[in-house]
C-alpha positions as CSV (number, residue, x, y, z in Angstrom):
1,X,137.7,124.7,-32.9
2,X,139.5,127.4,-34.3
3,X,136.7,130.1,-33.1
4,X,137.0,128.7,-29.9
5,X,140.8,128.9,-29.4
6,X,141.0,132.7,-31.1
7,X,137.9,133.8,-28.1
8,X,140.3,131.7,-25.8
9,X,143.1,133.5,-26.2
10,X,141.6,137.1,-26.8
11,X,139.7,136.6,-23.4
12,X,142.9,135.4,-21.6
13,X,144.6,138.5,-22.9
14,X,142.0,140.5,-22.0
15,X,141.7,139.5,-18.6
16,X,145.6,140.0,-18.1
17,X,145.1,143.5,-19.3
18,X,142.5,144.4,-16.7
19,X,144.7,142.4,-13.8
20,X,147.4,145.0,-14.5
21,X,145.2,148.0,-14.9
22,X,144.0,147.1,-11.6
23,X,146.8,147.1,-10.3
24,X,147.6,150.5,-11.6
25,X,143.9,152.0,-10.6
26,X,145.1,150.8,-6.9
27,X,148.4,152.3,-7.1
28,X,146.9,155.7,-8.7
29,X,143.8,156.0,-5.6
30,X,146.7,155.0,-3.1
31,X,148.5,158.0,-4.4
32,X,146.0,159.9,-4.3
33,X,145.0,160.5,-8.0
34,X,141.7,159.9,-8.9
35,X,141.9,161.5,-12.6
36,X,144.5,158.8,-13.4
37,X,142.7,155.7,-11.9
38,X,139.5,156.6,-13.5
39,X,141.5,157.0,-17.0
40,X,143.1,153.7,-16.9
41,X,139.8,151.8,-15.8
42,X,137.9,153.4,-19.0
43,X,140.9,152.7,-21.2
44,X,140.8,148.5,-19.8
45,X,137.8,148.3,-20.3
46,X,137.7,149.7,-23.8
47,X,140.7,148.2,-24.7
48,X,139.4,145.3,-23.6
49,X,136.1,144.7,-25.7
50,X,137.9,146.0,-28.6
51,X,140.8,143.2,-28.3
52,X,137.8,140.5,-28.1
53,X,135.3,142.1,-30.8
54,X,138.3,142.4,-33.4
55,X,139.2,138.8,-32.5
56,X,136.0,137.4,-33.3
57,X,135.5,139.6,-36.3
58,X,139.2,138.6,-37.9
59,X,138.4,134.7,-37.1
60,X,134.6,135.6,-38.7
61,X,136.4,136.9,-42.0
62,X,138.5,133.8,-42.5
63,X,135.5,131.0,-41.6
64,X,132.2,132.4,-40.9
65,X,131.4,129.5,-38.6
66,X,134.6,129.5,-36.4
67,X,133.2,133.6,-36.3
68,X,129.7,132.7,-35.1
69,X,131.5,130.0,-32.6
70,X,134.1,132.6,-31.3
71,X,131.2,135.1,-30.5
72,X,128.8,132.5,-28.8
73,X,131.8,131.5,-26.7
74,X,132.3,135.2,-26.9
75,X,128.7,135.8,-25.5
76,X,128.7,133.0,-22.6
77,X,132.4,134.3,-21.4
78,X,130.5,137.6,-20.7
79,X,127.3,136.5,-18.9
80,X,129.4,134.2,-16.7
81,X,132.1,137.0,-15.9
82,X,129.1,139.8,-14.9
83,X,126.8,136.9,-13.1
84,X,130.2,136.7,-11.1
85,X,131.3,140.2,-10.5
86,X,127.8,141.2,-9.7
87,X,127.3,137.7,-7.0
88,X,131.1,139.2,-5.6
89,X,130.0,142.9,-4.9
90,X,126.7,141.4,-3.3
91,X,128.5,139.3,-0.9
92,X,131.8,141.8,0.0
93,X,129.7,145.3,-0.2
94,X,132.0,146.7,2.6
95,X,135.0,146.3,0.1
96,X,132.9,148.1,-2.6
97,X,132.4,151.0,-0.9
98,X,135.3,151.5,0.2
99,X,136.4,152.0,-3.3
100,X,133.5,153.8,-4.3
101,X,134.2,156.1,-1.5
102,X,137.9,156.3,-2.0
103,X,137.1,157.3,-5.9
104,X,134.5,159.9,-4.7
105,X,136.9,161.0,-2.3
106,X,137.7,164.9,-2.0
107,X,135.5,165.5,-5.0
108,X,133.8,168.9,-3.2
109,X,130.1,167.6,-4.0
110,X,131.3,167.9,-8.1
111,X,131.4,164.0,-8.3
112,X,133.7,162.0,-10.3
């Protein structure tokens, strides 16, 4: 239960970290700066699986079984998320590329 409640918590946090760094990627392409939207989405998402990987690693140090729960809770947490983002973007594509478009924006054919 323990492994459980440490990938609870880890995912919870890491899911309000991305809820504000969209927030701030959406603030940053209104404004018009691409640079900055782009930087906070990488560091989320890195910031992110590091928050969950150490979790599960610090839990696996202290009871090898709550490790190997907190990664297989770990491991379905991320399958579900991505079957759901990925079912989303197929069903609202017009949002999608709006954002693609907004992020490609002004780029003079250099890309992102």
């Amino acid at each position: 239960m323990v492994g459980y409640a440490v990938c609870a918590v880890a995912w919870v946090s890491a899911s309000a970290v991305q809820l504000a760094a969209d927030r701030r990627v959406k603030r940053s392409l209104a404004r018009g700066n691409r640079n900055s939207a782009l930087g906070t989405l990488a560091a989320a998402t890195l910031g992110r699986v590091w928050l969950v990987a150490l979790a599960i690693l610090l839990v696996g140090l202290s009871d090898r079984e709550s490790g190997l729960a907190a990664a297989v809770l770990a491991a379905a947490l991320v399958t579900v998320h991505l079957a759901g983002m990925t079912i989303g973007r197929l069903i609202s594509p017009d949002e999608e590329r709006a954002v693609s478009a907004r992020l490609s924006k002004g780029g003079g054919g250099r890309g992102i």
